[in-house]
C-alpha positions as CSV (number, residue, x, y, z in Angstrom):
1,X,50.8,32.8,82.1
2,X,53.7,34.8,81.2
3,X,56.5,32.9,78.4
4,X,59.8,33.9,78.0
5,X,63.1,32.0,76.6
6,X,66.3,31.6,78.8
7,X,69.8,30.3,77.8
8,X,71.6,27.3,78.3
9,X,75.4,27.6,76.5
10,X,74.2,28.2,73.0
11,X,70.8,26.9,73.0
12,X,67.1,28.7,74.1
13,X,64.9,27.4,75.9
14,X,61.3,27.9,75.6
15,X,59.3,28.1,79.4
16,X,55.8,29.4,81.1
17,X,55.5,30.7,84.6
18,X,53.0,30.1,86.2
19,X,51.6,33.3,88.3
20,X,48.9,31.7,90.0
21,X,50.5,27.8,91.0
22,X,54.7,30.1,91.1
23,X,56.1,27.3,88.4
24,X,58.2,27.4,86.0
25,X,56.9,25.0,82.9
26,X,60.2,24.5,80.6
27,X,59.8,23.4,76.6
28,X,60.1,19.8,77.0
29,X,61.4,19.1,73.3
30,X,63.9,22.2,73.6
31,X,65.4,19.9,76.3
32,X,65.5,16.6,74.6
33,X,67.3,18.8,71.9
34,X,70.6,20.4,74.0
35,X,70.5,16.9,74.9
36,X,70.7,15.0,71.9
37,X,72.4,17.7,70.4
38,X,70.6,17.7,67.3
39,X,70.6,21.3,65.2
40,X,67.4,20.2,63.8
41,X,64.4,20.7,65.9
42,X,62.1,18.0,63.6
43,X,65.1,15.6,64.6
44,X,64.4,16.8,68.6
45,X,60.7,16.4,68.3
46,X,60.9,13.0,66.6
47,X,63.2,11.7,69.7
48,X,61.0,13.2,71.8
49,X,57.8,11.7,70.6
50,X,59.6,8.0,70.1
51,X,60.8,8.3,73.9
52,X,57.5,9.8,75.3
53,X,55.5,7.1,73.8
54,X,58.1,4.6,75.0
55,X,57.9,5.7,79.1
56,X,54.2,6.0,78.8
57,X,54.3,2.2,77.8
58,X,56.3,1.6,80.8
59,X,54.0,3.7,83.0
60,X,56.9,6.4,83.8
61,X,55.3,9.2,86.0
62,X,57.6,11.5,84.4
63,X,55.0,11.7,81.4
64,X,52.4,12.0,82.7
65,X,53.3,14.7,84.8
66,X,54.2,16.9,81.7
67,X,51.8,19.4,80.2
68,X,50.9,21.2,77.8
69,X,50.8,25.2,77.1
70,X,51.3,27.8,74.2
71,X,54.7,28.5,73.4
72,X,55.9,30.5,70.9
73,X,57.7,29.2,67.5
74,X,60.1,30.4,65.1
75,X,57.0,31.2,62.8
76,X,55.9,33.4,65.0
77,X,53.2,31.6,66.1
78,X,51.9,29.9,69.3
79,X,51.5,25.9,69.3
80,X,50.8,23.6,72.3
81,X,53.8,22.3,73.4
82,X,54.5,19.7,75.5
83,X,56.1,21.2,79.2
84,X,57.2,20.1,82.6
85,X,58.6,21.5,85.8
86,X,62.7,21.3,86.6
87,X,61.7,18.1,89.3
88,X,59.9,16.3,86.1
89,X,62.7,17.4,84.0
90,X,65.7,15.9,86.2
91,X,63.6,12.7,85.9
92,X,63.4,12.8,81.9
93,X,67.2,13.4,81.7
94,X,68.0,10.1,83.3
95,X,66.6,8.3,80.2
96,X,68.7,10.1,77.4
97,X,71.9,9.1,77.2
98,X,73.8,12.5,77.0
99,X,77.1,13.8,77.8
100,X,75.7,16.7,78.8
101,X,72.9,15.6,80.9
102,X,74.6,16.7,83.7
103,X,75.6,20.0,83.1
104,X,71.6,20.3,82.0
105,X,71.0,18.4,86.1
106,X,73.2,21.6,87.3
107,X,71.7,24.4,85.5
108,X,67.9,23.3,86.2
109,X,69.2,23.3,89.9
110,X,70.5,26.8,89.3
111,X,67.3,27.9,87.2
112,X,65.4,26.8,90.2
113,X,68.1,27.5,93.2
114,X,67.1,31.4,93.6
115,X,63.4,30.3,94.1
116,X,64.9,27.2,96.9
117,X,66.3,30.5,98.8
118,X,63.5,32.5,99.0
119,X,61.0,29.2,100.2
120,X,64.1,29.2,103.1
121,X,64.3,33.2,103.4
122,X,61.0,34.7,102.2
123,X,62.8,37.8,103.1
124,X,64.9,37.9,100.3
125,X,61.7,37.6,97.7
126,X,60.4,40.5,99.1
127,X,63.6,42.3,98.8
128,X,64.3,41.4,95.5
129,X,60.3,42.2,94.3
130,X,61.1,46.1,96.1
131,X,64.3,46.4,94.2
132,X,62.7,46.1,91.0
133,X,59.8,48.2,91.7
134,X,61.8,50.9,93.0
135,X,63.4,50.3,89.7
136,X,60.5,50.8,87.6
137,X,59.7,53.9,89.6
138,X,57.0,52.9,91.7
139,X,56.1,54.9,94.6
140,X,57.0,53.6,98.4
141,X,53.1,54.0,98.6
142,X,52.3,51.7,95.4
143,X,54.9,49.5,96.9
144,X,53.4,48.8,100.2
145,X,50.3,48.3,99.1
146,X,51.7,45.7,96.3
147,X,53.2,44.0,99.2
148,X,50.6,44.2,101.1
149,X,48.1,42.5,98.9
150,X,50.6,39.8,98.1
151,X,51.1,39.0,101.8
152,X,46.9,38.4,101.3
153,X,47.0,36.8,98.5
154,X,50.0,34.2,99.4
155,X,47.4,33.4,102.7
156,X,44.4,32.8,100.6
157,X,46.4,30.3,98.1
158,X,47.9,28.7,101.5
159,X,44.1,28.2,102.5
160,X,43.4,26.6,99.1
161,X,46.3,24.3,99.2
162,X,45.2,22.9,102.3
163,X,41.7,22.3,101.2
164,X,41.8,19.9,98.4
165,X,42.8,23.1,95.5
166,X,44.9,22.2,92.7
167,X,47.6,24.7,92.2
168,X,47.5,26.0,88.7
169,X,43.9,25.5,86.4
170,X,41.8,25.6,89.6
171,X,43.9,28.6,91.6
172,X,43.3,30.1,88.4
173,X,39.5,29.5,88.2
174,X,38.9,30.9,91.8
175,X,41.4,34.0,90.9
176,X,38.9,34.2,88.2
177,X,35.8,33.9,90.2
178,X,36.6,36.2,92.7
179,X,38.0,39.0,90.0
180,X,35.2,38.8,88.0
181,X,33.0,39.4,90.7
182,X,34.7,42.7,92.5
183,X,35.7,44.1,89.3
184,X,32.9,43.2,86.9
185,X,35.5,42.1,84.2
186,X,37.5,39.2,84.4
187,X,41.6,38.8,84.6
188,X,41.9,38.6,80.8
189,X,39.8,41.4,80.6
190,X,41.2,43.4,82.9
191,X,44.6,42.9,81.1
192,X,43.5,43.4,78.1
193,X,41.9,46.8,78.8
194,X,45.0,48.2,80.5
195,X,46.7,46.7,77.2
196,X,49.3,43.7,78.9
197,X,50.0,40.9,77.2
198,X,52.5,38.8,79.4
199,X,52.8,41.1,82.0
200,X,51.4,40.5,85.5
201,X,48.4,42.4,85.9
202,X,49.2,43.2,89.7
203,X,51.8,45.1,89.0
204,X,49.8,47.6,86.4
205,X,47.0,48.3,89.0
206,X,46.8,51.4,90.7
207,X,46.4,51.8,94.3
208,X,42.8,51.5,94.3
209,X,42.8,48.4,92.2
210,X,45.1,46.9,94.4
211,X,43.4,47.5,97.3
212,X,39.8,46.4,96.6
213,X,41.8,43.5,94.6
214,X,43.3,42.7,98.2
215,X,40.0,43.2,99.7
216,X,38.3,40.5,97.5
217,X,40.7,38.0,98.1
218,X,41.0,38.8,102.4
219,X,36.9,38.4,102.6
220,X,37.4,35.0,100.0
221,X,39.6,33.8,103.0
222,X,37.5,35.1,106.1
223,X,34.2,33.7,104.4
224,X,35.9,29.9,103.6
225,X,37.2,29.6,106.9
226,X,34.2,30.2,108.9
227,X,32.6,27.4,106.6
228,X,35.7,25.6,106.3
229,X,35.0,25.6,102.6
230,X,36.7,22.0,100.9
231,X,37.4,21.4,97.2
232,X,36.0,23.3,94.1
233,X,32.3,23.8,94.9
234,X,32.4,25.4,98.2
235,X,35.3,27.4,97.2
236,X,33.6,28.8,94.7
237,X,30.7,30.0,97.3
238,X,33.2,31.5,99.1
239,X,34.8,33.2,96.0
240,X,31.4,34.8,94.6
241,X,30.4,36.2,98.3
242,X,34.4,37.7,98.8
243,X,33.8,39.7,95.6
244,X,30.6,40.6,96.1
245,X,31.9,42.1,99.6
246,X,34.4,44.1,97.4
247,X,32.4,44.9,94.2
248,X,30.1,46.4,97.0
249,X,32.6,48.8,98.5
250,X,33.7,49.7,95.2
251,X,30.3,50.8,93.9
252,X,30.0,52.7,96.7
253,X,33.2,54.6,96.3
254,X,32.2,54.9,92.7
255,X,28.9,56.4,93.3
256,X,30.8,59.1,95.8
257,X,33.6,60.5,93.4
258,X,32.3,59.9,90.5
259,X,35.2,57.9,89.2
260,X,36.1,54.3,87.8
261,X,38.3,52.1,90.0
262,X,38.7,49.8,87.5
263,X,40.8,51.6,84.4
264,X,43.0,51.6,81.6
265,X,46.0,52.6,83.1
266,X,49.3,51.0,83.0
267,X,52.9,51.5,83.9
268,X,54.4,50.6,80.1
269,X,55.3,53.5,78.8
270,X,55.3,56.2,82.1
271,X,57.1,53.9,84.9
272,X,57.6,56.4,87.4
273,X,53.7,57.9,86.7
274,X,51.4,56.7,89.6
275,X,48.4,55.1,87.8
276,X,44.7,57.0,88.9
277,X,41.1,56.0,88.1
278,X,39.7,57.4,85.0
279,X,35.8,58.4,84.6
């Protein structure tokens, strides 16, 4: 989950994307407050909970298809906080009076308008994940192989999709499976030896970790649709033996140079540094 604020006119708003499910989760309450226009955030929080416990009585969809995630506070501190997607978010609008409810509809189009184009032209998501690579100083090398295992792991998330696997906690379970399996530590780990917070940990790995990353995740795919692997259980079969196939192939490269694929390197402070296996 990476958090982040963005602007509308004078006022931030709070949101979570999403890496595994691709969705933006927006501050529900910082909403509630451009629309009610209240300086106060207590007085925004108090609408909110007297309007969310008013839908729910009336059975509106539109809360129960919030959520809620960690977002961070003007203590400095992380709370759950209630979220929802721009689609849930148009719907909530609709039942506060606001005269700027529509200039909120147009900028949650906007906010989600870039991410409309590239569904249309997945072209133009590639082009625009290059750019800011090449940015950051990878190498055309790094680059194609980041593109690469993306292309692999956009197919394996297709598979799930199609075979009864929620986007979002349960993508993030498998992830999780198959990571901890190939690389003996899981995501959080992983992240939190290379020393990322928000960060996506893809895009700190070095070539290596990219590719036996990529390699877990094609074998995930190839195992669960020889099986034709449905919902959680047999997905997680399939998860445990993809890794295994790649934790395998790393060992042995291990064993040969005498190096670590998975490592502590990182691409925060030394962009245009190409990241290598340490012993």
């Amino acid at each position: 989950m990476k958090a982040d604020m963005t602007l509308f006119e004078d006022y931030k708003i709070r949101r979570v994307y999403d890496e595994d499910a691709e969705i933006w989760w927006f501050s529900v309450v910082d909403i509630v407050q451009v629309l009610t226009q209240q300086a106060d955030y207590q007085a925004a929080r108090n609408y909110w909970k007297v309007l969310k416990n008013r839908l729910g009585k009336e059975g509106s969809q539109s809360v129960t298809e919030c959520n809620r995630l960690k977002l961070p506070a003007a203590d400095g501190k992380s709370y759950l906080t209630d979220v929802a997607t721009a689609e849930t978010l148009l719907r909530l609008v609709q039942s506060i009076p606001s005269p700027k409810a529509e200039h909120i509809k147009l900028w949650l189009a906007k906010v989600g308008y870039e991410r409309m184009q590239e569904l249309a032209d997945p072209a133009l998501s590639l082009n625009r994940a290059r750019d800011t690579w090449q940015k950051h100083g990878r190498s055309e090398k790094w680059i194609q192989q980041r593109m690469m295992g993306q292309e692999t792991r956009n197919k394996l998330t297709d598979y799930w999709s199609n075979h009864d696997i929620k986007k979002g906690s349960e993508f993030a379970i498998l992830t999780n499976i198959i990571h901890q399996e190939w690389a003996a530590v899981s995501v959080k780990e992983h992240k939190e030896l290379k020393g990322l917070k928000s960060q996506n940990l893809r895009d700190h790995m070095s070539e290596a970790e990219l590719i036996f990353t990529a390699l877990a995740e094609l074998s995930t795919r190839k195992i669960a649709e020889t099986k034709n692997a449905t919902g959680m259980n047999e997905n997680k079969v399939a998860a445990r033996s993809g890794g295994k196939i790649a934790k395998d192939a790393r060992v042995a490269l291990e064993d040969q140079t005498g190096g670590k694929v998975v490592n502590s390197g990182n691409y925060l402070t030394s962009p245009a540094k190409e990241i290598r296996g340490s012993n």
